[in-house]
Structure formats: C-alpha cells, structure tokens
C-alpha positions in Angstrom: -9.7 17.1 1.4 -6.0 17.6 0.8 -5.2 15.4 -2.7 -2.0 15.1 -1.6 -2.8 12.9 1.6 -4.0 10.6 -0.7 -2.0 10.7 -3.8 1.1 10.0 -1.5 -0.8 7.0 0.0 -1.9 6.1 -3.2 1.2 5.8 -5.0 3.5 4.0 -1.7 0.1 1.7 -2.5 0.9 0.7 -6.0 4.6 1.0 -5.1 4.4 -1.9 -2.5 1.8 -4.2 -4.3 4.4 -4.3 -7.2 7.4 -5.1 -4.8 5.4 -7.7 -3.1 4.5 -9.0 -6.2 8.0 -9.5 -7.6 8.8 -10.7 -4.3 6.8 -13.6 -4.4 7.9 -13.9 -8.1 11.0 -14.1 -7.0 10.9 -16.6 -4.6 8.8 -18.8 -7.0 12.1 -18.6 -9.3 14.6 -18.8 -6.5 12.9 -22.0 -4.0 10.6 -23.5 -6.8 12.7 -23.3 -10.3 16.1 -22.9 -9.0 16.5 -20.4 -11.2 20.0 -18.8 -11.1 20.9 -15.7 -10.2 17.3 -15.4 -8.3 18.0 -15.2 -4.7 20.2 -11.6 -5.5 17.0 -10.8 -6.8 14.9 -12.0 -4.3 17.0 -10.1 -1.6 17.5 -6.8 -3.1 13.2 -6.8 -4.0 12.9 -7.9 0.1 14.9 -5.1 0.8 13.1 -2.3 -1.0 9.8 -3.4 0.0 10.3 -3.8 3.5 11.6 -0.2 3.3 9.3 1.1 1.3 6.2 -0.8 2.9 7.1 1.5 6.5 6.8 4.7 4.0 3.6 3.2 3.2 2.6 2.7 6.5 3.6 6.5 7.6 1.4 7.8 4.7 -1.4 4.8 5.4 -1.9 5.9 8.9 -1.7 9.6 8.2 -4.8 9.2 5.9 -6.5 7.2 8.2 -6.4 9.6 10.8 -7.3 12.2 9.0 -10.4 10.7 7.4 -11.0 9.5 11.4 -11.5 6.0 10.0 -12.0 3.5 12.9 -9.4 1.0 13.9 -10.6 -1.9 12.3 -10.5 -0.2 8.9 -6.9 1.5 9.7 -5.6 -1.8 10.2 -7.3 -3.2 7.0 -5.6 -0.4 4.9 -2.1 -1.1 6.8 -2.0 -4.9 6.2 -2.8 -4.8 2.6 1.3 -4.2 1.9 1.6 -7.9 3.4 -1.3 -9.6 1.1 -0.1 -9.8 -2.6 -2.3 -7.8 -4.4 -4.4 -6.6 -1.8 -2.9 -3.1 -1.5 -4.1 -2.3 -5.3 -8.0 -3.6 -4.5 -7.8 -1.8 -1.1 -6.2 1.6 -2.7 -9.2 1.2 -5.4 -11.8 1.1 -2.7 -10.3 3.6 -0.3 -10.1 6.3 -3.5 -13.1 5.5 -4.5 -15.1 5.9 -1.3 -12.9 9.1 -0.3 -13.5 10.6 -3.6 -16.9 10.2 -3.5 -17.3 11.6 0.1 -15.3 15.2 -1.5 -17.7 14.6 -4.5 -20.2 15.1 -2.0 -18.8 17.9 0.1 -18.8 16.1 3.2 -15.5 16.8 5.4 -13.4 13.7 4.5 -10.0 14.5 5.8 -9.3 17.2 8.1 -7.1 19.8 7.5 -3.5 19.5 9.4 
C-alpha cells in the first residue's frame, strides 16, 4: 500500500472536518448571536471549505478505487465532508481498517 494515498486523504480529512466545523460555528455566531463581524467570517470559512472539500473528494475517490472499495462505501467516505464531524470518525475507521489489512499483508491498494 502506498502511505501516501492515504496520508493525502487523511489530512484533506481533518482539513475539512475543521472547516466544516467553524462553519457551522460560524453561522451559529452570525444567524443565532448576531455577532458582528461574523458573516465575513462565515463567507471566507464557506469558501475554503467548499474548495478544499473537492481536493478532498479527488483524494477520497482515489483511495477508494484503489482499495476497490464498493460503491456504497465510496460514497460513505465522500459524504462525510458534508456531516460535521463525520469526516474525523470516518478517517479513524478507514485508517484503521486499511492499516490493519497492510498489517496483514493483504493487497490493500493497488499500485498506480
């Protein structure tokens, strides 16, 4: 297995879960406590995550077709950017059960 395949999907993982996460922060302040100065905020964190959530998806589905995971997994993996905080329990799982399959010495991602 090629650790950079998942190091790169792992990091855009924690990279959007903490966007998204500040997001929602964000709009909390800016629709719920009128806080001032929030919706700058709250557009410039939209911004960078819906950027950075299609570099996640790029990286997302290369893993996942490299491991040959099934659809219905691929498209667990690629919606977890849009649940807040589901991309860090997803990345923990995915890791853990790919790192265990290399542990093993079983193919887990083929080689490009």
């Amino acid at each position: 297995m090629k650790k950079s395949v998942l190091t790169r999907y792992r990091v855009m993982a924690y990279v959007t879960g903490v966007l998204l996460v500040l997001l929602c922060l964000s709009m909390i302040a800016k629709y719920g406590l009128d806080v001032a100065g929030a919706a700058d905020f709250t557009r410039v964190v939209a911004i960078a995550h819906g950027w950075l959530y299609v570099v996640y998806l790029i990286f997302a589905f290369d893993l996942g077709s490299k491991a040959k995971w099934p659809v219905g997994k691929q498209l667990w993996v690629l919606l977890a950017g849009t649940i807040p905080t589901a991309a860090f329990f997803v990345e923990r799982k995915i890791s853990h059960e790919l790192e265990a399959k290399s542990a093993e010495g079983s193919p887990v991602v083929a080689k490009a």
